[in-house]
C-alpha positions in Angstrom: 0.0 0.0 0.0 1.3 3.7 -0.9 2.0 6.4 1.0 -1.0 8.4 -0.9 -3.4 5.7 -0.5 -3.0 5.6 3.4 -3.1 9.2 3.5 -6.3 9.1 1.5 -7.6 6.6 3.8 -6.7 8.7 7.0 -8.5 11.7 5.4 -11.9 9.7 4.8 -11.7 8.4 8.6 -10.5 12.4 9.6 -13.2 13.9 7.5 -16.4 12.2 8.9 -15.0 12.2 12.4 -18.1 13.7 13.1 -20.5 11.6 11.1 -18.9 8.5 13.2 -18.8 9.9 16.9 -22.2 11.3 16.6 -23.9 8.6 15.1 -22.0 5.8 17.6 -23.1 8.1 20.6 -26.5 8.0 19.0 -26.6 3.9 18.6 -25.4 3.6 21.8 -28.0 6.0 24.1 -30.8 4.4 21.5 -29.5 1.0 23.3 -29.6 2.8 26.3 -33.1 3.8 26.2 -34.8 0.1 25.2 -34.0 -0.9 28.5 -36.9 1.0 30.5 -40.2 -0.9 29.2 -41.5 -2.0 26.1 -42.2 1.5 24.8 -39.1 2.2 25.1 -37.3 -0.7 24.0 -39.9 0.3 20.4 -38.5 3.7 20.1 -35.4 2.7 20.8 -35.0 0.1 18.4 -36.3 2.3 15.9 -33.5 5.2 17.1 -30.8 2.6 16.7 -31.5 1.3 13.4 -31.9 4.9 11.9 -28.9 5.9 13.0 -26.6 3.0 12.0 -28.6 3.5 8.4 -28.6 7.2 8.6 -24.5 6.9 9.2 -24.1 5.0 6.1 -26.3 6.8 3.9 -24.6 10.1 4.4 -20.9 7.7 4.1 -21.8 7.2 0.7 -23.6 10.8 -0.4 -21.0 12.7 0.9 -18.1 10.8 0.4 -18.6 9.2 -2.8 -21.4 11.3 -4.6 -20.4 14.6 -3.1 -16.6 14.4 -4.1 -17.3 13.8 -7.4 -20.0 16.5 -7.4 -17.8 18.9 -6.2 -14.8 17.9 -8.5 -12.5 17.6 -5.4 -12.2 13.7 -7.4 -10.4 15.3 -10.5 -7.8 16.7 -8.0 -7.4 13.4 -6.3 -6.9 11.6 -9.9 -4.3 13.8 -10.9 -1.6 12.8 -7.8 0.8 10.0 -8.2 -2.0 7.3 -7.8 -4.4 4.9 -10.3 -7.8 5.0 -10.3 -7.5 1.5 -8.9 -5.7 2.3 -5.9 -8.1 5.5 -5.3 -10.8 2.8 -5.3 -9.5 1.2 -2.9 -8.5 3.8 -0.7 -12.0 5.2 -1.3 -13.7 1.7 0.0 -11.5 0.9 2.6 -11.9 4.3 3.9 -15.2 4.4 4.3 -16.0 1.1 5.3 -13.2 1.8 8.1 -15.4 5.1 8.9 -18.9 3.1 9.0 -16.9 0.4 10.9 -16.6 2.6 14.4 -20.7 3.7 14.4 -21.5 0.1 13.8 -19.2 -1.6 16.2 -20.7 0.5 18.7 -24.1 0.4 17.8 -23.0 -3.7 17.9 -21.9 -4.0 21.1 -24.6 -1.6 22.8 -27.4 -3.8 21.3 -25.2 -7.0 22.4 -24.8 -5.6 26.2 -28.4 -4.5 26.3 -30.0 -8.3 25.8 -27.3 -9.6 28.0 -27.2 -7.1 31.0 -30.8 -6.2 31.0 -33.2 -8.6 32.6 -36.3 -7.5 30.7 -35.1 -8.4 27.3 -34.7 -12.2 26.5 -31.2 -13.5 26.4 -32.9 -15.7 23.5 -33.1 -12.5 20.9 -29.0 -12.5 20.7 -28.3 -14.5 18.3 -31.0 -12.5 15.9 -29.2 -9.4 17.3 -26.1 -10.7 15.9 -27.1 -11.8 12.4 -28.8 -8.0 11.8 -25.9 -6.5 12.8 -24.2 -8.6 10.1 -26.7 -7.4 7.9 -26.5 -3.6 8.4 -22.4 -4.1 7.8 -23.4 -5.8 4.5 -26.1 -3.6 3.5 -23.6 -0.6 4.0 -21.1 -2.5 1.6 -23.9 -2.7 -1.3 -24.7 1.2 -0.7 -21.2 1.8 -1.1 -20.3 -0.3 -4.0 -23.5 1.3 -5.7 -22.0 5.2 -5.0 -18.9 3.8 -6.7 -21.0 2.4 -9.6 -23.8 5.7 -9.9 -23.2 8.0 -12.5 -26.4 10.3 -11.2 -28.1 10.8 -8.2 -31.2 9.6 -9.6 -28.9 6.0 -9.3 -28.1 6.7 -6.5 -31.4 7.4 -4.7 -32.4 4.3 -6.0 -29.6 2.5 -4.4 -30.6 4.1 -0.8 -34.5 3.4 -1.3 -34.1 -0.1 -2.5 -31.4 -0.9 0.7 -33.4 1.1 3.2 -36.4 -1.4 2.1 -34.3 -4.3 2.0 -33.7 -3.5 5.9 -37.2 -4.2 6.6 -38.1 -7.2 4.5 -35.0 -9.3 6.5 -36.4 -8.2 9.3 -39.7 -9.8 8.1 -38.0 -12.9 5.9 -35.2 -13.6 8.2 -36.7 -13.0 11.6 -39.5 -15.2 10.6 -37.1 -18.3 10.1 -37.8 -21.2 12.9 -34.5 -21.4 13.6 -34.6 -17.6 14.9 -38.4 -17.1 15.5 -38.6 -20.1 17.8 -35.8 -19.4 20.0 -36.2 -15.4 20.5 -38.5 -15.5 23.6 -36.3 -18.1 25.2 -34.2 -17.5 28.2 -30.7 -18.4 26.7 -29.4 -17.9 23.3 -29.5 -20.6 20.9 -26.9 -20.9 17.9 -27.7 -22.8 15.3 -27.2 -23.5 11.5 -30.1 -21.2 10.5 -27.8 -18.3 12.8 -24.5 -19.4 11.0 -26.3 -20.0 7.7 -27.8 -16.1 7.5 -23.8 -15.0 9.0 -22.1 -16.8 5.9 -24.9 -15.4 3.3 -24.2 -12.1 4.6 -20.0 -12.5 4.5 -20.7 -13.6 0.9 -22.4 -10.0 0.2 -19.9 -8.0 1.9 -16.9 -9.6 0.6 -18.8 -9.4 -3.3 -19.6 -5.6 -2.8 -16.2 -4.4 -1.1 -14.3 -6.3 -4.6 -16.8 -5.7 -7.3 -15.8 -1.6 -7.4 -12.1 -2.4 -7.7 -13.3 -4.7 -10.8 -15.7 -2.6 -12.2 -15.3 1.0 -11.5 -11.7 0.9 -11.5 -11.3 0.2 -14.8 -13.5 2.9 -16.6 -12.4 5.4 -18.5 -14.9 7.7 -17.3 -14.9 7.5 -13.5 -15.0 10.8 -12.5 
């Protein structure tokens, strides 16, 4: 790795500092408040999910779509660097910069079912598996700000992953191997659990290489 492309990473992680830290602090108070009553624990939920989305949506508007809006991507092209490695600086960066907001919102959600009593210990491993999924569904809007030419693709992109976070909700969390085991007092890992984990390390690892085969190579990136 080049001395450009890790200074190009440390500016997308420097850049939306802010982005990260306020959206972590808001995943982690949104944990904080589902553990006073089942109102709560609704608004809550619905707090935390919005702001892991929210986080990765403005990842990819304002540090994909933005750049190349504003041009700044026709001054990053023209250092010492290929378009290939700025891809990859580019992804890395970001996913590095959604990475803090999600670990956190990861880990509150993880110490909330296990340290509060009124939340069954049997909803972790479906706490685990969306978690999954909101780090994979951040890698497809990401590879599909790399791949939009307008913002009409890439309001597309957002609607179409914002409503994919509610149908697994629905598909997934309606699995036996999930549905049947969330009321119960300990958590139960099985190949249903494992099954959805490797699905969704299949996505990720397809959407974090697909821009450095795709948009890499065209002549007309920025």
């Amino acid at each position: 790795m080049s001395v450009i492309t890790r200074k190009l990473i440390a500016k997308e992680l420097y850049v939306h500092r802010w982005t990260m830290l306020s959206s972590a602090a808001a995943a982690a108070l949104a944990a904080f408040v589902c553990a006073f009553g089942r109102t709560a624990f609704n608004v809550g939920a619905i707090a935390w999910i919005t702001a892991v989305i929210a986080s990765g949506v403005m990842l990819a508007i304002y540090g994909v779509m933005h750049e190349r809006k504003e041009h700044s991507l026709q001054f990053v092209l023209s250092l010492p660097i290929s378009t290939r490695q700025y891809v990859f600086a580019k992804t890395f960066g970001l996913l590095l910069s959604f990475m803090l907001p999600w670990l956190v919102a990861s880990a509150s959600a993880v110490i909330l079912v296990l340290a509060s009593p009124a939340v069954n210990d049997g909803l972790l491993p479906y706490i685990v598996v969306f978690c999954g999924f909101l780090l994979a569904n951040f890698s497809v809007v990401l590879c599909g700000a790399l791949h939009a030419r307008s913002e009409g693709m890439m309001t597309a992109v957002i609607i179409l992953t914002n409503m994919a976070v509610s149908l697994f909700m629905f598909i997934v969390g309606a699995l036996p191997g999930l549905r049947d085991h969330m009321a119960g007092p300990v958590p139960v890992w099985n190949g249903t659990v494992f099954n959805v984990l490797l699905i969704e390390a299949i996505v990720l690892a397809i959407a974090v290489t697909l821009p450095l085969l795709t948009s890499a190579r065209r002549r007309d990136f920025v």
